[in-house]
C-alpha positions, 0 to 999 in steps of 0.5 A, spaced: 524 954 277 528 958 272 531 957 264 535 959 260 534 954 254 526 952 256 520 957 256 516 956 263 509 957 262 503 960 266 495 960 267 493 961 273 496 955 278 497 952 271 504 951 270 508 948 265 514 948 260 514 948 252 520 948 248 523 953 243 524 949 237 518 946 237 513 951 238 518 955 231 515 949 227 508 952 228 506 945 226 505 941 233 502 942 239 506 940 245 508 941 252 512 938 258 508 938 265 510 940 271 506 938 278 502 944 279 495 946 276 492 940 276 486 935 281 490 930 285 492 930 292 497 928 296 503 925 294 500 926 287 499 934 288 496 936 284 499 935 276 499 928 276 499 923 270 500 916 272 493 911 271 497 906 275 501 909 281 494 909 286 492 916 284 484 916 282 482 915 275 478 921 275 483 925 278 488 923 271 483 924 266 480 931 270 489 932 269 489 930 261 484 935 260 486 940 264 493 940 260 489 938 253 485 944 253 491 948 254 494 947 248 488 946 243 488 937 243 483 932 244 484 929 250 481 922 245 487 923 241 491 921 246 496 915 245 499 913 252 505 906 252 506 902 259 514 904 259 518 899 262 525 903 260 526 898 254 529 901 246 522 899 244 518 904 240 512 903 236 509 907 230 503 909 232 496 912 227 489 914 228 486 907 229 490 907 237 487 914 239 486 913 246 491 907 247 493 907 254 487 912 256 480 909 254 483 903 251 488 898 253 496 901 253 501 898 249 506 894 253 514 895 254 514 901 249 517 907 251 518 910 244 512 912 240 512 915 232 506 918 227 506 922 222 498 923 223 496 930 225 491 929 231 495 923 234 497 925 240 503 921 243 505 921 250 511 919 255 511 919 263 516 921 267 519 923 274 527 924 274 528 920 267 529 924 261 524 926 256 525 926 248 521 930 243 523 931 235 519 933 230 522 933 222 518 939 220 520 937 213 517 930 212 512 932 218 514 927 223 513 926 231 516 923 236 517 922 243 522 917 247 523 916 254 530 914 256 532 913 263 539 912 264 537 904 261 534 907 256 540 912 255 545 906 255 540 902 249 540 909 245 533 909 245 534 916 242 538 914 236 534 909 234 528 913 235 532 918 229 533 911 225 526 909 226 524 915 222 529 915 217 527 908 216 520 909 215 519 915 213 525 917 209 528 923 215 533 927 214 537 927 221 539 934 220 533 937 219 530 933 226 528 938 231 531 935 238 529 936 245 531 934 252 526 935 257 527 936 265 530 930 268 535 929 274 541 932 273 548 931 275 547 935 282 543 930 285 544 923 280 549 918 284 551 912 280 555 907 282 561 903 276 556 898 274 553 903 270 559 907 269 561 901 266 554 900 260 556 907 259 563 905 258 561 901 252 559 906 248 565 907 245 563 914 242 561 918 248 565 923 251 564 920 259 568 926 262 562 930 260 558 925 262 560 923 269 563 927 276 567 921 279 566 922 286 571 915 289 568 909 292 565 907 286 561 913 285 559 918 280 555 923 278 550 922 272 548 928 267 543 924 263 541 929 259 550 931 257 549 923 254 543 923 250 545 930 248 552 926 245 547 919 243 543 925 239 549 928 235 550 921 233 545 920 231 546 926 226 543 930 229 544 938 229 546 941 235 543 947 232 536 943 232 537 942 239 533 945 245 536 942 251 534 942 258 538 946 264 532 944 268 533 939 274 527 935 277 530 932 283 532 940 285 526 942 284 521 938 286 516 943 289 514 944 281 516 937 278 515 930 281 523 926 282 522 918 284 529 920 287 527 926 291 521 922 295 523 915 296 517 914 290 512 918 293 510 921 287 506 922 281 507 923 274 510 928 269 508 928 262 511 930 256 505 931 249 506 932 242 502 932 236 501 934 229 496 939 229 
């Protein structure tokens, strides 16, 4: 697995992706998991971070500290969401540490907000795309998960809204960052979803879609979140993106598409520090 636009990160069998931008900030901690360094076995070999994909318990917790220890978090502040790839995003504080992880999980969220330090937030993944932002200016963070349902809902550009609404967000000083998710090499879609992508009459689709004929298309998720985030009003200056992908790499990163499933969970984690 190799970048041009990520830092790959290694200690020992621990391997795991950080992004430019961010770490610049020098005001979060954070990182995007791969699947090597961790407990588990299996399908879920070894960096697993799902409670709810038949992995055990003790082997997930055992995977969060290993990956808390590592960039200086308390596993305690960890705030996980049950994502079922809505346009959902809660505002979370200090009294919803632990959500997901000790305690209940939020339902049908798939965006998370703070503008707490020690509030960790947490997004799952396994070919869908990862969506980190910090305004270093207001000291806001969030993440999103945005598969291509997500994607289509601008589950990005809402998050920026979110902080601009609630926070007083400036979008040009929001840092973005697309992580690793399936790319246009391995992501075969059909024209339904050619045709929900076609309703966002802004995009660029040529950029965004391969036609492949028979009603096929190839899908660069992470081209479309790039021209939602523009949007959105962010810099394209601001951006790190993504030249990773999951399904192509799958001995380093779990990709539902690559396995029929069989998988764990990637994790993307951002705090303010």
């Amino acid at each position: 697995m190799k970048s041009n636009n990520l830092n790959i990160n290694k200690n020992g069998e621990l391997l795991y992706i950080t992004f430019p931008k961010l770490k610049k900030t020098g005001i979060v901690n954070h990182l995007f998991s791969t699947r090597l360094g961790g407990v588990s076995d299996g399908q879920y070999k070894s960096m697993n971070l799902s409670f709810n994909n038949g992995d055990t318990r003790e082997n997930v917790l055992k995977n969060y500290e290993i990956l808390c220890n590592e960039i200086g978090t308390d596993i305690k502040n960890l705030v996980l969401s049950r994502q079922t790839h809505t346009d959902n995003i809660k505002i979370v504080d200090e009294s919803h540490r632990g959500t997901g992880i000790f305690k209940d999980s939020f339902s049908d969220i798939d965006g998370l907000i703070t503008n707490k330090p020690k509030v960790a937030l947490v997004t799952q993944y396994a070919d869908c795309t990862p969506l980190l932002f910090c305004d270093p200016v207001k000291k806001i963070i969030a993440t999103s998960h945005s598969g291509w349902r997500g994607t289509v809902k601008e589950i990005g550009k809402k998050t920026v809204e979110k902080m601009v609404s609630n926070f007083g967000s400036n979008p040009n000083d929001i840092i973005a960052c697309i992580g690793p998710c399936i790319s246009s090499c391995c992501y075969e879609v059909d024209t339904p979803v050619y045709n929900e992508f076609k309703k966002l009459s802004y995009l660029q689709l040529g950029k965004i879609f391969t036609e492949k004929g028979g009603g096929k298309y190839m899908l660069d998720l992470a081209e479309a979140n790039k021209q939602i985030l523009i949007n959105a009003g962010i810099n394209q200056k601001n951006m790190d993106i993504s030249d990773i992908c999951t399904c192509c790499n799958k001995n380093e990163l779990h990709s539902h598409r690559a396995t029929d499933g069989k998988r764990g969970n990637l994790a993307a984690i951002i705090e303010l520090k």
